[in-house]
C-alpha positions in Angstrom: -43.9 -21.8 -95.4 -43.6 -24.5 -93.2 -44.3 -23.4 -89.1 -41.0 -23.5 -87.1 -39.9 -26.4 -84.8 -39.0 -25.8 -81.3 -35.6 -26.9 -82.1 -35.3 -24.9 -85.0 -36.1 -21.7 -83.1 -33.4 -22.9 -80.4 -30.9 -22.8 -83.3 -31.6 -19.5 -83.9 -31.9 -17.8 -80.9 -28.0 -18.9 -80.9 -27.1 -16.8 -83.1 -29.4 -14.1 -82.5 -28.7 -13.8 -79.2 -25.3 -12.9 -79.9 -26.0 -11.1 -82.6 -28.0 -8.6 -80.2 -25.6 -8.9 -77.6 -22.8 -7.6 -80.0 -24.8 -4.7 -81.3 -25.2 -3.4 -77.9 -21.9 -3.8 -76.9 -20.7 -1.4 -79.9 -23.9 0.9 -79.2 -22.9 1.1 -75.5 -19.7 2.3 -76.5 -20.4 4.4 -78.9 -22.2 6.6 -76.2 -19.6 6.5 -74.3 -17.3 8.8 -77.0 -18.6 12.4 -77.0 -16.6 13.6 -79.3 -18.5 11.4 -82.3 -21.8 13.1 -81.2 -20.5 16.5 -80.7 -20.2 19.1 -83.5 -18.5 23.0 -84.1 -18.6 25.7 -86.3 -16.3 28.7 -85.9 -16.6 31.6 -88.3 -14.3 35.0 -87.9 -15.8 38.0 -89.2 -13.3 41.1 -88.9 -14.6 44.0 -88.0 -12.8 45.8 -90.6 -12.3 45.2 -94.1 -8.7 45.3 -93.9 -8.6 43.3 -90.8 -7.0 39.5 -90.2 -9.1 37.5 -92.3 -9.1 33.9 -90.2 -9.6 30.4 -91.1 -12.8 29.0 -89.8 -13.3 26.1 -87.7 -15.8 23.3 -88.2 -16.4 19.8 -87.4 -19.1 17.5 -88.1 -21.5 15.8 -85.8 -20.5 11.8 -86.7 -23.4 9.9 -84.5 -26.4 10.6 -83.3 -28.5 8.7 -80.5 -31.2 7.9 -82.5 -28.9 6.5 -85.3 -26.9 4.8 -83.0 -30.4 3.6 -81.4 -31.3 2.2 -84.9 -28.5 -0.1 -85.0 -29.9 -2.2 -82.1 -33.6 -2.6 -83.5 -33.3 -5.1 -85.7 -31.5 -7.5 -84.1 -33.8 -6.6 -80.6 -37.0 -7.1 -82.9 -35.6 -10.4 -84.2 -34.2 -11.9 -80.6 -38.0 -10.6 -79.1 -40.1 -12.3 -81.5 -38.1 -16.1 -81.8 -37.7 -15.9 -77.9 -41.7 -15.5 -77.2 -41.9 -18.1 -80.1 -39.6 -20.6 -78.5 -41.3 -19.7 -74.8 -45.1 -20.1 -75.9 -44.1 -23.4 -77.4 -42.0 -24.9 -74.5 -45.3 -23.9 -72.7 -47.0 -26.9 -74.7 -44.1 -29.2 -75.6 -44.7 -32.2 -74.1 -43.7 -36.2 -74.3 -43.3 -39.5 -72.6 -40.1 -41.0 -71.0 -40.3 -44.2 -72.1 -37.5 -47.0 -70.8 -37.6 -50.9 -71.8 -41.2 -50.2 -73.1 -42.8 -48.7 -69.6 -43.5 -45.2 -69.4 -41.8 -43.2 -66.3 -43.3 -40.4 -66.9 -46.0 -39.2 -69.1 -46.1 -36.0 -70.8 -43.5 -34.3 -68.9 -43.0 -30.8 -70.3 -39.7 -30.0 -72.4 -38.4 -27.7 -69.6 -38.5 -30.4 -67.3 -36.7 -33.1 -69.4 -34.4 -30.6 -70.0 -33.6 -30.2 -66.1 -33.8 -34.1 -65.9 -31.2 -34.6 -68.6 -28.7 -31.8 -66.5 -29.3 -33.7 -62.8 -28.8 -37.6 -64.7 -25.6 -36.0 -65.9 -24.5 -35.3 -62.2 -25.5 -38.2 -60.5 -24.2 -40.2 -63.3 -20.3 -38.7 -61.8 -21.6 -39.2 -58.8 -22.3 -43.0 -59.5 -18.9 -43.0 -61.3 -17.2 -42.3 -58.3 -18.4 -45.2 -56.0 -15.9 -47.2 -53.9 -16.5 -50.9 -54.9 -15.3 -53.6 -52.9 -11.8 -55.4 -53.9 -12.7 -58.6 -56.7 -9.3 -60.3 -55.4 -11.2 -60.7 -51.8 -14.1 -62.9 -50.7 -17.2 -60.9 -49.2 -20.3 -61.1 -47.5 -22.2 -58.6 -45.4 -23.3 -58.7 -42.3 -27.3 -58.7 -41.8 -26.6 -57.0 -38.5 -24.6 -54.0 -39.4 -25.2 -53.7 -43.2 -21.2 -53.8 -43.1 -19.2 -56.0 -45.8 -16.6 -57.9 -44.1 -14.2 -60.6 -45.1 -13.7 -64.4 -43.0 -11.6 -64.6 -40.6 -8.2 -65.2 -41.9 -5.6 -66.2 -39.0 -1.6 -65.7 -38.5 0.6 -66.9 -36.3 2.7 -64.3 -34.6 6.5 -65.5 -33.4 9.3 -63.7 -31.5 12.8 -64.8 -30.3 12.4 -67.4 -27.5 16.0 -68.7 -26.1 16.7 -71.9 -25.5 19.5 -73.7 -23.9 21.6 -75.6 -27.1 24.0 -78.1 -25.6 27.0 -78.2 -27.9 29.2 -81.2 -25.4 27.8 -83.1 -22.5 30.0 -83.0 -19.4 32.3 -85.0 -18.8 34.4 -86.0 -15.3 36.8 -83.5 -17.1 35.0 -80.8 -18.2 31.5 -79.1 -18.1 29.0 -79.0 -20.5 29.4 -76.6 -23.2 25.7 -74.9 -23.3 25.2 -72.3 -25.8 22.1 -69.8 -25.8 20.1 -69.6 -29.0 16.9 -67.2 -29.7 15.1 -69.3 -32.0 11.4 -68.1 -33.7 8.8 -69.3 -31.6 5.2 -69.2 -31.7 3.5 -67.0 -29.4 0.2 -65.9 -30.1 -2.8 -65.4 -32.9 -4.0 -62.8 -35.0 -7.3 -62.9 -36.0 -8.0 -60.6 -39.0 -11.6 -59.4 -40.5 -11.6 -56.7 -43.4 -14.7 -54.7 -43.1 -15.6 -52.4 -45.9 -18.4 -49.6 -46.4 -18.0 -50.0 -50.3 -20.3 -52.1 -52.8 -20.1 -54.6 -55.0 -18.5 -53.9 -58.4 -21.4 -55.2 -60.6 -23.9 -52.9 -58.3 -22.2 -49.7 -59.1 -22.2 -51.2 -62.7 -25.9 -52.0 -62.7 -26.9 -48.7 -61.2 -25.0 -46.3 -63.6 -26.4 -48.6 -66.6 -29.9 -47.5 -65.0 -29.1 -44.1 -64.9 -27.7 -43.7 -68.3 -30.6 -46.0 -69.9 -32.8 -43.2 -67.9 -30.8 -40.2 -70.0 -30.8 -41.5 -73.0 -35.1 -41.9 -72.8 -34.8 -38.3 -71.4 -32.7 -37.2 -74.7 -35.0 -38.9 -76.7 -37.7 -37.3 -75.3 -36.3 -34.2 -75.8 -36.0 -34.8 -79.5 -39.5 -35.4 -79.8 -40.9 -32.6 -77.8 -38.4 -30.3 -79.1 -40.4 -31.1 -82.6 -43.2 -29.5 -81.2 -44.2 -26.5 -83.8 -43.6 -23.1 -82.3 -45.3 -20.1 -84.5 -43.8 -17.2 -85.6 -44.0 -14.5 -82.9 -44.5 -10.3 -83.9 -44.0 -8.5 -80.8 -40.5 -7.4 -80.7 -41.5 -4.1 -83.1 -44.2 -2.6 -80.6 -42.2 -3.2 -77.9 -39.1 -1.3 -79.4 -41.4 0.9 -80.8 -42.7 2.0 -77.3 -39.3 1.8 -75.8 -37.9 4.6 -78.6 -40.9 5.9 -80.0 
């Protein structure tokens, strides 16, 4: 028979870990019902042969501890042995993270690449999330601040300035007609720079490309450490053995 891969151990721990988990559970409460482990037998004798004669009363004892103790073993024996298995092996599972051909890191152990892959996850959202700059605007930074900022864009600001309309000139008759109109007027400039903490849009893009080109070397390395052989294990008997004799 073929030895075990790591990730076929993996697969099943699954279900022996639940497996164990389960038989516990229904052990636990077992235990916790007194009346299944408790037992009675009631017999009236009369003291007469003409006396009452009495049904007697009896109920069996429907568990024990050490039956109910059984039930776990086997499925304790079996999650002891694939654990150590899948532990000793992890302990000598090792490969490269290789990306576009250079090697990142070399012979980083499964447990670690498994970490990596959970942290490239996170600051992958994290990169996700990254304001980037509006495309619809024209940018540059400033070497001084590190700041992005737009050129200066200027506006002309206007308010109501009145001014004298003369409708009729006088005449030797009559005076001039003058009528007062508020007409829009320049009277002052804005000057307007956008300044923005944000990055470009093809940074973010470039940077979450990195990070994802890094996860997918990680995953692969995964795969190959996680082909690692990982022998069979026999410990889980002695140790249930000297647990409940």
């Amino acid at each position: 028979m073929a030895t075990p891969k790591i990730h076929q151990t993996i697969a099943v721990l699954k279900g022996l870990k639940s497996e164990a988990e389960k038989s516990l559970t229904n052990a636990y409460h077992l235990l916790q019902k007194p009346a299944l482990l408790s037992g009675l037998s009631k017999v009236y004798e009369p003291r007469s042969e003409d006396g009452d004669r009495l049904p007697s009363e009896g109920q069996r004892v429907q568990a024990t501890v050490p039956a109910i103790v059984e039930t776990i073993k086997h499925p304790f024996t079996r999650l002891f042995d694939e654990e150590l298995a899948l532990d000793l092996a992890n302990c000598v599972a090792r490969a490269d993270v290789i990306v576009d051909g250079k090697v990142l890191i070399k012979d980083a152990p499964v447990t670690y690449l498994m970490f990596l892959d959970k942290q490239l996850t996170n600051l992958a959202t994290f990169i996700g999330k990254w304001p980037t700059l509006d495309t619809a605007k024209d940018w540059h930074a400033n070497a001084q601040t590190g700041i992005w900022q737009t050129p200066p864009v200027l506006t002309v600001r206007t308010d109501k300035v009145p001014e004298k309309f003369v409708k009729s000139d006088a005449t030797d008759k009559h005076p001039a007609q003058v009528e007062i109109l508020y007409l829009d007027r320049p009277v002052g400039t804005w000057t307007k720079i956008e300044f923005s903490g944000a990055i470009p849009v093809q940074d973010g893009i470039s940077t979450l490309a990195r990070v994802q080109a890094l996860q997918e070397a990680v995953k692969v390395a995964i795969q190959v450490a996680n082909a690692t052989d990982a022998p069979p294990q026999k410990i889980g008997a002695s140790l249930l053995t000297y647990l409940f004799g």
